[in-house]
N, C-alpha and C positions, 0 to 999 in steps of 0.2 A: 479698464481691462477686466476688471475682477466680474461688471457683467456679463459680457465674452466669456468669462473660466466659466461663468455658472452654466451659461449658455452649451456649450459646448461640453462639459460636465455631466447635465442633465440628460442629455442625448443618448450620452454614452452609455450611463450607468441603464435605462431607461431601453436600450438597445439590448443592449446585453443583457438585461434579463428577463427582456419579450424575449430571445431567444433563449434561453437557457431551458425557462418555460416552456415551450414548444417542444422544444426536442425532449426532455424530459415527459411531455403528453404523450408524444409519438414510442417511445421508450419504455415507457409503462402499457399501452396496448400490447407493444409486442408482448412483452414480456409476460402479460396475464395472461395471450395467446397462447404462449408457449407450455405455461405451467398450469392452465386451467384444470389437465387431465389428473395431472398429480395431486392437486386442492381438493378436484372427487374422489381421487381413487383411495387418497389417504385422510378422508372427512376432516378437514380442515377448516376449524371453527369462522365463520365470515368475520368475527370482530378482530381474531390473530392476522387474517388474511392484511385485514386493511391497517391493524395497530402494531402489529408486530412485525410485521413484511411491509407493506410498503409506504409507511408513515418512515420508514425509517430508509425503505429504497429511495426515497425522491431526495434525501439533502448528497446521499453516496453519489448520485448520477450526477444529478447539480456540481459539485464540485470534480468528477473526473473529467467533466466537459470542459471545464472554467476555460482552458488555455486556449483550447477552440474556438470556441462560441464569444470569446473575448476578443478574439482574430475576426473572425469573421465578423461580427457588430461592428468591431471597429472601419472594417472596410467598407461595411454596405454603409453605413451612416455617413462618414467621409468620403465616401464615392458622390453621394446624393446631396453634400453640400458643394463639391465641385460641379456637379452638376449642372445647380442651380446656381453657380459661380458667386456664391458666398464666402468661400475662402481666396479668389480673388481679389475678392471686397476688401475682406482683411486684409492680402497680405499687401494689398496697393496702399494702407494706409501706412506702412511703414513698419510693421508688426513683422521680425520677422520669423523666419521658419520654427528658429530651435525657441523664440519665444511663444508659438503656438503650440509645440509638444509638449509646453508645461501642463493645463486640463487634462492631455492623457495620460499625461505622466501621472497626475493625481489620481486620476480617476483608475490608474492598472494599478495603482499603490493600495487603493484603496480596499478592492477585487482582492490582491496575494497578501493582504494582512490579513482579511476575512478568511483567507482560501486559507493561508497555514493555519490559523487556531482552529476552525474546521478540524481541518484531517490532520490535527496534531492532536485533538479532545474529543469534540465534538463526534465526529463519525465513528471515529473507532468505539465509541461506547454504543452507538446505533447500533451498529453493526454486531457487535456480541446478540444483541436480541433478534438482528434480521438474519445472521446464517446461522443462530441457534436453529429457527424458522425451521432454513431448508433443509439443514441437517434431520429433521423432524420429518418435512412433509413434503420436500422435494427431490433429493440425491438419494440414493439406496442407502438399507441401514449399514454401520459400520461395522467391520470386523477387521480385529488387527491383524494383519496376515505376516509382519514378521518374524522371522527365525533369526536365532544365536545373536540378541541382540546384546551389546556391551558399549554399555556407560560409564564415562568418568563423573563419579557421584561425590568426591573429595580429592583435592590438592592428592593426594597419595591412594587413594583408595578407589576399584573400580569393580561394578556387578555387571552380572552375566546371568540371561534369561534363554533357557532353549525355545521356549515358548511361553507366551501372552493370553490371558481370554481377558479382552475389554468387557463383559460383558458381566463375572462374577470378579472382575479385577484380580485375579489368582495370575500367578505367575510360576510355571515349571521349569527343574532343575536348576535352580539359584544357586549362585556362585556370588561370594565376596571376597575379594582379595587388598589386601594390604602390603604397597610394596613401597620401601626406603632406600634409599641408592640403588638400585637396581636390584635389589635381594626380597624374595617372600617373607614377609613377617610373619603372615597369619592369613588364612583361607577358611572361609566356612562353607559349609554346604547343607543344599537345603532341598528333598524333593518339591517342596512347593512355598511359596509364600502368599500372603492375601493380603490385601486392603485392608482394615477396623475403620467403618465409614463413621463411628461414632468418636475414637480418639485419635483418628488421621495418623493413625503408624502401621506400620509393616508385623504383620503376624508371621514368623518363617516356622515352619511344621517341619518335624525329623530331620534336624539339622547336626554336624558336627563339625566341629572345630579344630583344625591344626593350627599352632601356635608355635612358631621354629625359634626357637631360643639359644641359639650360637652351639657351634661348637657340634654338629650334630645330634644338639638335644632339640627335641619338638615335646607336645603337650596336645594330649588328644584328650578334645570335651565333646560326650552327648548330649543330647534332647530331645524331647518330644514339641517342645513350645518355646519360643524366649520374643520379644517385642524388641522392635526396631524401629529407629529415626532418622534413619539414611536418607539423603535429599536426593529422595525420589518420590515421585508421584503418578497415580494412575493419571494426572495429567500429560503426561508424558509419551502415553499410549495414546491417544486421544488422536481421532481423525486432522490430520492437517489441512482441511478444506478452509482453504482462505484465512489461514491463520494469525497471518501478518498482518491483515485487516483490523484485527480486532483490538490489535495491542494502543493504549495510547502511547505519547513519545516518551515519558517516565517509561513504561512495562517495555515497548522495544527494546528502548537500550538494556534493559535488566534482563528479557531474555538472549537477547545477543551477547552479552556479555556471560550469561551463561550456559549456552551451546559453546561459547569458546574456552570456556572453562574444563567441556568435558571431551574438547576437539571432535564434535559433532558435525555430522554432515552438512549438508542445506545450511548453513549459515549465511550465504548469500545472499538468499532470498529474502530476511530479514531484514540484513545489510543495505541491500537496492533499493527496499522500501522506508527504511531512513532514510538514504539519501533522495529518495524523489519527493519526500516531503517540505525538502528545504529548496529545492528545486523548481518545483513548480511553481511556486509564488512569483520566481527572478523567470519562466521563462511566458508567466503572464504579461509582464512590463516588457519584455523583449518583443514578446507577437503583438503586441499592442504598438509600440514604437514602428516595428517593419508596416502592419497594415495601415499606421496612416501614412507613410513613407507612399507607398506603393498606389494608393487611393486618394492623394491628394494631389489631383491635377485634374483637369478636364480632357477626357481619352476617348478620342477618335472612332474609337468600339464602343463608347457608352457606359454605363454603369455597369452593365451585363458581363464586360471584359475585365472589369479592375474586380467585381465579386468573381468570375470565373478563377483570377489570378490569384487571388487569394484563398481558394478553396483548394487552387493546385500546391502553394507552398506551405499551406497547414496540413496540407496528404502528405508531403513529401518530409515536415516535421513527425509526424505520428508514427508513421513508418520508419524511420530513421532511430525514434524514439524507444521505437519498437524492437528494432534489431539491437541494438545496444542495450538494451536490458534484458533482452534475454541470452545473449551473449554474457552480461556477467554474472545470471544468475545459472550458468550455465561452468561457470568460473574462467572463461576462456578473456575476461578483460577485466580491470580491477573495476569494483561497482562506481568508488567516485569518480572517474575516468569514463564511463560509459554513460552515467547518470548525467552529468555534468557535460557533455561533449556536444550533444546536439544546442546545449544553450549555447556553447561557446560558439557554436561553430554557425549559428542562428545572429550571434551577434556580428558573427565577423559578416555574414550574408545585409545585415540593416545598413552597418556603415558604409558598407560598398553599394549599395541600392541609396544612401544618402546621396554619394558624392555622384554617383554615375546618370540616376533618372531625374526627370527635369520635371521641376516642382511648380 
């Protein structure tokens, strides 16, 4: 049997990534199609084009296709060994069903270990240099357009910007406050503050200080200058194009855990992309189990019919997949619940396609 696992092994791994390759060709034309005007219009060195952009596009796409294109290989290859009634062969020698699933099983295991350490390390550091890229030479340049923005920057303590310039890193009418059981300790104010891109603190300019000290005594200090190390950063301003992307699974969790710290909006979207990272691996092995379920028999339509079927309930995953994550990045469903639901609900679809179509 172990030449059989090879056999069947081979196939698969071998399928799926003449396909992965393909569509990733196809993938990359458009794409240069689409952005070729912006690569002139913003003189876009040819060696960033292809080292920095898309040396680092081709493992991103490779891997958001995985669960697809592992679907689909697995169907059209198993389709074409029923076919040619080779798994006839097998299963007449006594071999039987769930001990055939074992090679796929290997072989989807083999795929969602790759796929999570991918886009658990691997991409996300790509990816900091590829939408550096576009941020550069493809999207318009950035300008922070919010107002009256306020951040929890410490367990007690929280600042207040009327306005942002990402550009000189200055920030207008700075507010600090410090509050202990619900009472003001101390407030300071500041017409402006800036960035020191040389010692990474906060410069706040004509600033003054109320300091309430019980009893209705307060403590008023001036200044022209005083340095600060509030944990805040002109990162913080910083365009959120594809942000999520770039974190590996160490910096995720540590940003998510500190947008929750300062009860931060979009936390969600963070959140969603943790969990589809743990996700996609489990629902490689699941579209891999349905398409040989579905593809393993000799069908009356031909191979044309069991790749047709298979193309319809990988649409009908994507989509599915689709609504439910942007539903919780939306906040309207918990993320593990929406993330997580299309697999469950994928698996309960395999085992009833086990017991109901005839193998």
């Amino acid at each position: 049997m172990k030449i059989l696992d090879l056999y069947i092994l081979k196939k698969f791994l071998k399928t799926y990534v003449f396909a992965v390759l393909i569509i990733v060709a196809i993938i990359l034309v458009i794409d240069y199609t689409e952005k070729v005007d912006n690569f002139i219009k913003k003189q876009a060195p040819t060696s960033e084009i292809l080292f920095s952009y898309y040396l680092n596009f081709v493992p991103y796409w490779a891997n958001y296709i995985s669960p697809l294109m592992v679907f689909i290989s697995t169907v059209f290859f198993t389709a074409n060994l029923a076919a040619r009634t080779e798994l006839i062969a097998i299963l007449s020698t006594g071999v039987s069903f769930l001990r055939l699933m074992r090679p796929y099983l290997m072989g989807s295991a083999f795929v969602a270990v790759i796929t999570f350490f991918m886009v658990a390390w691997i991409i996300p550091i790509a990816n900091k240099t590829r939408i550096k890229f576009e941020r550069k030479y493809v999207i318009d340049t950035y300008y922070f357009s919010g107002r009256d923005v306020h951040i929890k920057v410490a367990p007690d303590t929280y600042a207040y910007m009327e306005t942002y310039d990402n550009n000189s890193n200055t920030g207008y009418r700075f507010t600090l406050e410090k509050i202990q059981n619900n009472q003001l300790m101390s407030k300071l104010m500041a017409e402006r503050i800036t960035w020191d891109t040389t010692r990474h603190k906060w410069t706040i300019h004509d600033y003054r200080i109320r300091a309430f000290e019980g009893e209705g005594k307060e403590k008023l200090t001036y200044g022209t200058k005083i340095d600060s190390t509030i944990n805040l950063s002109p990162k913080d301003f910083d365009s959120n194009y594809q942000l999520h992307e770039t974190f590996t699974l160490p910096e995720l969790n540590a940003h998510i855990a500190k947008l929750k710290s300062r009860g931060a909006d979009g936390v969600e979207v963070f959140v969603v992309e943790k969990y589809v990272r743990f996700a996609n691996p489990f629902a490689i092995i699941i579209l891999t189990m349905i398409g040989l379920i579905v593809s393993a028999r000799k069908s009356r339509g031909g191979v044309g019919f069991q790749i047709a079927l298979g193309f319809m309930l990988a649409f009908v995953y994507i989509m599915f997949f689709m609504m439910s994550k942007g539903m919780a990045e939306s906040g309207t469903m918990p993320p593990l619940l929406a993330v997580w639901l299309p697999n469950i609900i994928f698996s309960g679809i395999g085992v009833l396609l086990y017991y109901t179509i005839p193998r």
